[in-house]
Structures are given as C-alpha cells and as structure tokens.
MDAnalysis code that builds the backbone (N, CA, C; Angstrom):
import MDAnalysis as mda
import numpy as np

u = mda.Universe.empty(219, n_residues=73, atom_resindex=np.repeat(np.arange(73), 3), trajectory=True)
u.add_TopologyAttr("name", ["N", "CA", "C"] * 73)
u.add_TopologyAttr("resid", np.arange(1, 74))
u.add_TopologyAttr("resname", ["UNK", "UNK", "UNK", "UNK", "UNK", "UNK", "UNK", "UNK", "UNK", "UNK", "UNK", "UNK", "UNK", "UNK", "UNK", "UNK", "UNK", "UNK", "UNK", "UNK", "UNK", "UNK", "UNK", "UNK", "UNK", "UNK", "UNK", "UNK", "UNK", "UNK", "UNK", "UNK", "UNK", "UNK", "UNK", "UNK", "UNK", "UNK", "UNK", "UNK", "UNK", "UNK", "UNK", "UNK", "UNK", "UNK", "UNK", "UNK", "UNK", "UNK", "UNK", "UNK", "UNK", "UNK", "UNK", "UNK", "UNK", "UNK", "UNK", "UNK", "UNK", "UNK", "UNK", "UNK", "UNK", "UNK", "UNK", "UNK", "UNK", "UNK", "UNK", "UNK", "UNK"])
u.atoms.positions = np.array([
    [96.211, 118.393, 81.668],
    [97.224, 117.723, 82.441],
    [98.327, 117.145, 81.562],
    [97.692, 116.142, 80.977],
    [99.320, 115.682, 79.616],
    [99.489, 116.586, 78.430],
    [101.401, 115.900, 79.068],
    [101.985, 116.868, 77.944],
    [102.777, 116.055, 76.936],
    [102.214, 116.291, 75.733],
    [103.016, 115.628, 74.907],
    [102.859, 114.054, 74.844],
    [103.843, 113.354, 74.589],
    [104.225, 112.161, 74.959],
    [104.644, 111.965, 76.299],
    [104.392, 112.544, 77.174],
    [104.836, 112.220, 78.842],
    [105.070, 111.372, 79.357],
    [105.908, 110.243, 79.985],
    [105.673, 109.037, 80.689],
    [105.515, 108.991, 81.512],
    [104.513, 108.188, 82.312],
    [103.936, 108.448, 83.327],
    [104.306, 106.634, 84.236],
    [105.158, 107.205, 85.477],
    [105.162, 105.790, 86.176],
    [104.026, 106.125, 87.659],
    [103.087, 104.556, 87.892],
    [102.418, 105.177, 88.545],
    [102.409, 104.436, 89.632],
    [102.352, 104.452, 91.126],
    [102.551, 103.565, 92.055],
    [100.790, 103.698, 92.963],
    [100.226, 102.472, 93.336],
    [98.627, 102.472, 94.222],
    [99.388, 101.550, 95.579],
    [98.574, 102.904, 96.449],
    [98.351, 102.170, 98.036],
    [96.921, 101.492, 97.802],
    [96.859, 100.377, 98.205],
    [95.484, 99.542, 97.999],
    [95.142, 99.392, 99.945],
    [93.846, 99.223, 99.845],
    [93.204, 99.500, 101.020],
    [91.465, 98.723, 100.730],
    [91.150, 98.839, 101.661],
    [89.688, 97.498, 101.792],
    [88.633, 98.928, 100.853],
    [88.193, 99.657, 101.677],
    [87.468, 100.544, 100.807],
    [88.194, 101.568, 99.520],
    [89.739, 101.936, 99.545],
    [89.760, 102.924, 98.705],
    [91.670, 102.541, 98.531],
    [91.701, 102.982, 97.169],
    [93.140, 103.242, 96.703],
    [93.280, 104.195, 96.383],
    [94.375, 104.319, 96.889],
    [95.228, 106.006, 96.595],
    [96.312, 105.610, 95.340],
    [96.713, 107.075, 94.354],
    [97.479, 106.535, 93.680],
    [98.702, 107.749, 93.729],
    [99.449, 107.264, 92.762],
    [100.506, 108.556, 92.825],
    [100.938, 108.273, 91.194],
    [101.217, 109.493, 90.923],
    [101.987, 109.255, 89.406],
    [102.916, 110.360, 89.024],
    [103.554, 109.827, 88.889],
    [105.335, 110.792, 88.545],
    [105.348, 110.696, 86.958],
    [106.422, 111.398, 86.299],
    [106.966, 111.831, 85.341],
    [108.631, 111.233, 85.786],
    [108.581, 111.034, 84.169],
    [109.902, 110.457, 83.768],
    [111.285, 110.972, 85.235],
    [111.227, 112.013, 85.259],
    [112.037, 112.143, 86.257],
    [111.986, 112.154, 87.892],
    [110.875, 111.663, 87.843],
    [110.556, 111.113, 89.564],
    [109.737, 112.455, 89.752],
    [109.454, 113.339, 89.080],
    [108.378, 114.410, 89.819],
    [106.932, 114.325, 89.778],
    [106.540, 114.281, 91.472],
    [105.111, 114.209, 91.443],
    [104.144, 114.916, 90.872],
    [103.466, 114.153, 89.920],
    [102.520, 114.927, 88.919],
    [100.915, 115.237, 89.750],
    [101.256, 113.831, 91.071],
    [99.175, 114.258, 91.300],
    [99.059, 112.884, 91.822],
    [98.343, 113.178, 93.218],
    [97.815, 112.044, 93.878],
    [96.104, 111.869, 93.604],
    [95.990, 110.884, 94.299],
    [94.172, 110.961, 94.159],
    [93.930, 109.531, 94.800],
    [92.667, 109.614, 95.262],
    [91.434, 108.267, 95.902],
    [90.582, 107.951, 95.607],
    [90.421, 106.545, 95.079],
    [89.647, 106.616, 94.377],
    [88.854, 104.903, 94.895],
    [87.705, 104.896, 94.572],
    [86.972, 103.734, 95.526],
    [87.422, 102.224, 95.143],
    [87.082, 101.446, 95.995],
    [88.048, 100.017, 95.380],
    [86.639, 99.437, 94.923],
    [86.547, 99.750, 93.982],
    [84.895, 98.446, 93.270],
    [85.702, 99.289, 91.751],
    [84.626, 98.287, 90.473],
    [84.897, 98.398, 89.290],
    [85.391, 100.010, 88.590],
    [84.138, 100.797, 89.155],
    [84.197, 102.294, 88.831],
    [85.392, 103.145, 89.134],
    [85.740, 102.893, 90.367],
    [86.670, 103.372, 90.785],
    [87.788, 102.664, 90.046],
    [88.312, 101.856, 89.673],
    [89.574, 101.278, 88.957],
    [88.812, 102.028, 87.892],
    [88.153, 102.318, 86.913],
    [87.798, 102.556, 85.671],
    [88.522, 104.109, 85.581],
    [88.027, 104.428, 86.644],
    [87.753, 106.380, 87.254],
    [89.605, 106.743, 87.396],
    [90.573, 105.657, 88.075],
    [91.415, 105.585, 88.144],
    [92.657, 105.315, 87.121],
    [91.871, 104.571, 86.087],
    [92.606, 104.691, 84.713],
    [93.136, 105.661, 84.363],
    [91.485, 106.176, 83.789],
    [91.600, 107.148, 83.001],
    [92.116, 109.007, 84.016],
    [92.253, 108.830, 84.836],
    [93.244, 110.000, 85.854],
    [94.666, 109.621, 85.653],
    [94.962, 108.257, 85.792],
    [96.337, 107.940, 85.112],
    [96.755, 108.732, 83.611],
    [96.076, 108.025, 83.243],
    [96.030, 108.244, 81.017],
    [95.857, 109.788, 80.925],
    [95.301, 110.502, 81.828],
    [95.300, 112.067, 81.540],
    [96.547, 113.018, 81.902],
    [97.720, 111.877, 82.456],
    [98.636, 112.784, 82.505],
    [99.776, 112.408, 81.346],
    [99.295, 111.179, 81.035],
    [100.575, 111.137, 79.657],
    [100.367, 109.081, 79.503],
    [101.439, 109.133, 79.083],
    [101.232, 107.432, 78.684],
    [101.778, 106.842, 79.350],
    [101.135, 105.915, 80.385],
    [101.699, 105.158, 81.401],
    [102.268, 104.112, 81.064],
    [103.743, 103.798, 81.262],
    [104.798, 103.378, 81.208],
    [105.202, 102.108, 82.493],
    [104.356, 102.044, 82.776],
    [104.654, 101.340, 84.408],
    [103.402, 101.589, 85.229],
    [103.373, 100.162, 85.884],
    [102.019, 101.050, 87.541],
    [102.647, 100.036, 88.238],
    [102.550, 99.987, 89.747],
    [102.690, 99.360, 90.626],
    [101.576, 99.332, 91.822],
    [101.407, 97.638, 92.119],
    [99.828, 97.620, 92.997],
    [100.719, 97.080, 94.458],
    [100.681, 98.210, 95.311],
    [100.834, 97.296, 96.730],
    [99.675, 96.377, 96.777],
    [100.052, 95.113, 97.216],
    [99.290, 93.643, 97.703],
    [98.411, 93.543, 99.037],
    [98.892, 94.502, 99.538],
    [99.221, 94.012, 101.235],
    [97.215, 93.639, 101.681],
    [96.923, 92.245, 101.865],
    [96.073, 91.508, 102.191],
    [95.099, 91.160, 100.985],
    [95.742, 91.428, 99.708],
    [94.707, 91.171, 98.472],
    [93.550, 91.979, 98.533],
    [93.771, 93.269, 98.863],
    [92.967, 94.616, 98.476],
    [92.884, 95.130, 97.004],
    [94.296, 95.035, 96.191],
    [94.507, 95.521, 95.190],
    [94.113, 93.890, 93.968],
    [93.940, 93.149, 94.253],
    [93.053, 92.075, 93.551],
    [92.385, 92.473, 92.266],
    [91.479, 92.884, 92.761],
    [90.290, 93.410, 91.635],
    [91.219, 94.615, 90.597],
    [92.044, 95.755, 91.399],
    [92.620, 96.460, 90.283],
    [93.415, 95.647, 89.890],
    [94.582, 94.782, 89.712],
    [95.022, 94.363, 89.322],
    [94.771, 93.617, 88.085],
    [93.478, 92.955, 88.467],
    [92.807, 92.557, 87.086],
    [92.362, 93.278, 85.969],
])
C-alpha cells in the first residue's frame, strides 16, 4: 500500500460499536476506507491500516456523543 514518503490525511466517523475511517493522499485522493471495532484492538488495528499507507500527517475524530473518546486517546 505505501509509497514512498506518502502523506497520508486521515478523517474517522466514530460510532458506539465501530469507526469507519477514510484516508487520502496529499492530493485529496481516496486511498481506502475501512471499520474497524471501537475497543482498544480496534484503535490499535486502525493505526497501523493508517501507517500502511504512508506517514500520517493529520487524522481527524468526529465527536458526535463521545464515541471517538477512547480513539482519541
């Protein structure tokens, strides 16, 4: 999946059981979505799917009811 030095900006829908994520390349093109469970593993599992497309440069956690809490930390 990564190329090079790639930058990777990455934006999460947060949700009670599961976050979705999205991660683009420097020029706004979608590189790859994915879901991944909201407990420890899943943020862990979710990292490293980030980090495999290049060096993340940015993430963004929607809030909406303190779902994204735990990733955030």
């Amino acid at each position: 999946m990564a190329e090079g030095n790639r930058v990777v900006t990455v934006g999460v829908d947060t949700h009670k059981d599961a976050h979705v994520a999205a991660a683009l390349d420097a020029s706004g093109a979608l590189l790859g979505t994915a879901s991944f469970p909201a407990d420890a593993r899943g943020y862990a599992s979710m990292v490293a799917w980030m980090r495999a497309f290049g060096r993340v440069e940015a993430a963004g956690v929607e809030g909406t009811g303190g779902y994204g809490a735990g990733l955030a930390r």
